[in-house]
TORVEXVO-163120 format. One record per residue (C-alpha): x, y, z; residue in one letter. Coordinates in Angstrom, 2 decimals, decimal comma, always signed. Layout:
<atoms>
       u       v       w pamar
       X       Y       Z     a
...
</atoms>
This chain:
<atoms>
       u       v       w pamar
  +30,38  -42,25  -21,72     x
  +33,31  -44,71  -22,35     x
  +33,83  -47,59  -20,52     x
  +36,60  -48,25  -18,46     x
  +39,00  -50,73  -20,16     x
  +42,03  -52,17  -18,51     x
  +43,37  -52,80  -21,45     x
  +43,28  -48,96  -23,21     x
  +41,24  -50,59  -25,99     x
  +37,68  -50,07  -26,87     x
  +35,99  -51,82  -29,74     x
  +32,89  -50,70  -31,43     x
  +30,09  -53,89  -31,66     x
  +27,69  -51,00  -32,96     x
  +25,15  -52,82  -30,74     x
  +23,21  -50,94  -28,66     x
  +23,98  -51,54  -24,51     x
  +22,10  -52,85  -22,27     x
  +20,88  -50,75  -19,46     x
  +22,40  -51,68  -15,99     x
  +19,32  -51,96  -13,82     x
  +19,94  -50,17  -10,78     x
  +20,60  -52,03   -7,38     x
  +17,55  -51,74   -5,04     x
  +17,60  -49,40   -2,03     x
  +20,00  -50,57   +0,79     x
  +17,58  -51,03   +4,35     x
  +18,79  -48,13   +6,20     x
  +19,86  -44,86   +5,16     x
  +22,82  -43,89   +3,18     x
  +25,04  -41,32   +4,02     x
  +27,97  -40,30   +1,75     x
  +30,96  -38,46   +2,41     x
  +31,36  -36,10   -0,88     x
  +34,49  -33,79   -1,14     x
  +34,42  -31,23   -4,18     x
  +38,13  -30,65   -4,89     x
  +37,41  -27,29   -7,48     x
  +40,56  -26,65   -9,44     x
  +40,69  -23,44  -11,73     x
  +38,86  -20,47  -11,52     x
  +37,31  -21,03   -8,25     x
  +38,40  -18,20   -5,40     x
  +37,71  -20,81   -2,10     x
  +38,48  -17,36   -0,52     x
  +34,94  -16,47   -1,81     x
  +32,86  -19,27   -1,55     x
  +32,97  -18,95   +2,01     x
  +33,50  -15,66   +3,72     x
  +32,92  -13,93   +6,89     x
  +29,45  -12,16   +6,81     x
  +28,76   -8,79   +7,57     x
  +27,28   -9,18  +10,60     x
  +30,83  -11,22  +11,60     x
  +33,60   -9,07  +13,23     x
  +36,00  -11,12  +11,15     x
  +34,20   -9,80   +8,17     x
  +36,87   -5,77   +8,61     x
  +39,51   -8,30   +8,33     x
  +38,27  -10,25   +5,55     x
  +37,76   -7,32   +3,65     x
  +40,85   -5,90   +4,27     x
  +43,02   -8,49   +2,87     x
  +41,24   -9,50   -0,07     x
  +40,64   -5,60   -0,84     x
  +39,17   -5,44   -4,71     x
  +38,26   -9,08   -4,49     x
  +36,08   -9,42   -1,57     x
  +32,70  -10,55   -1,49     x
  +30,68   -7,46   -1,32     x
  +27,30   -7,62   +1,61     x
  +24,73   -7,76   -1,87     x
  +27,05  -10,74   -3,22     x
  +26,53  -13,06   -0,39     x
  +23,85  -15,38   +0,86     x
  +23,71  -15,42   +4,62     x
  +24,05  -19,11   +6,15     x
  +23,65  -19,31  +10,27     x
  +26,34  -20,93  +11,91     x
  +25,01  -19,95  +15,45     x
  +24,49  -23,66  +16,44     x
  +28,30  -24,57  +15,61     x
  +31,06  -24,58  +18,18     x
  +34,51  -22,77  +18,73     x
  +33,12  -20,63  +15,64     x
  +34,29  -16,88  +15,73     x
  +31,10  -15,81  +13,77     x
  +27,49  -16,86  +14,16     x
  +26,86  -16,19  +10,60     x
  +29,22  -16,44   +6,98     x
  +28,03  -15,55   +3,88     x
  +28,12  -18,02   +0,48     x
  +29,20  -16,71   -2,70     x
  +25,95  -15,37   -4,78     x
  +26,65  -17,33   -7,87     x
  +26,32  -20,69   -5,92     x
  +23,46  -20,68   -4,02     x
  +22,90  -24,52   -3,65     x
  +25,74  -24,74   -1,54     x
  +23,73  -22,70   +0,58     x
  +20,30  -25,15   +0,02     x
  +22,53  -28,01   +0,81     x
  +24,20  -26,60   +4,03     x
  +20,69  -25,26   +5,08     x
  +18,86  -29,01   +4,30     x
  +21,48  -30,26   +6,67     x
  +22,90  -32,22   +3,97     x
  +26,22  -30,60   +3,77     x
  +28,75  -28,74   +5,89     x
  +31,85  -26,81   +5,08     x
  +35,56  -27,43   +6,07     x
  +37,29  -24,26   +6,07     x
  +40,96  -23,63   +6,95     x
  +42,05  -27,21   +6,88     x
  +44,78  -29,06   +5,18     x
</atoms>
């Protein structure tokens, strides 16, 4: 990839870099916050949903009608240890199942309805 120039202007050496060696482990553990900000063709109103098993799920499917997450097109995650949560369970959209793995690991959690 490019470099980052301040100056807008990168010059070829044709020599080949360097590679950075990479800094060694910090002491403790690391813990990042990561937000994925997904612009385009990304329904958010499908990557999360009400499951099935969810009262919330009638409503769900009522509003988004044709575009709903079908049952078959979601992964289950359980949200039964969370608090002030409507439904025990939501479902992830099929097509991204390691949002799912990540949630699951305990390495992720979701922010929904939030400016």
């Amino acid at each position: 990839t490019p470099e980052f120039n301040s100056n807008n202007l990168a010059y070829k050496t044709g020599k080949k870099r360097v590679p950075t060696t990479p800094a060694p482990a910090a002491p403790v553990p690391y813990k990042a916050i990561v937000v994925l900000s997904l612009n385009g063709g990304l329904d958010s109103f499908n990557v999360l949903t009400p499951h099935k098993s969810c009262p919330l799920y009638k409503s769900y499917a009522k509003e988004r009608d044709d575009v709903k997450l079908e049952p078959d097109e979601m992964l289950m995650i359980d949200a039964s240890s969370s608090e002030n949560q409507p439904c025990t369970s939501f479902g992830v959209h099929h097509k991204i199942p390691i949002f799912k793995e990540i949630y699951e690991e305990g390495l992720g959690i979701f922010f929904a309805n939030t400016d």
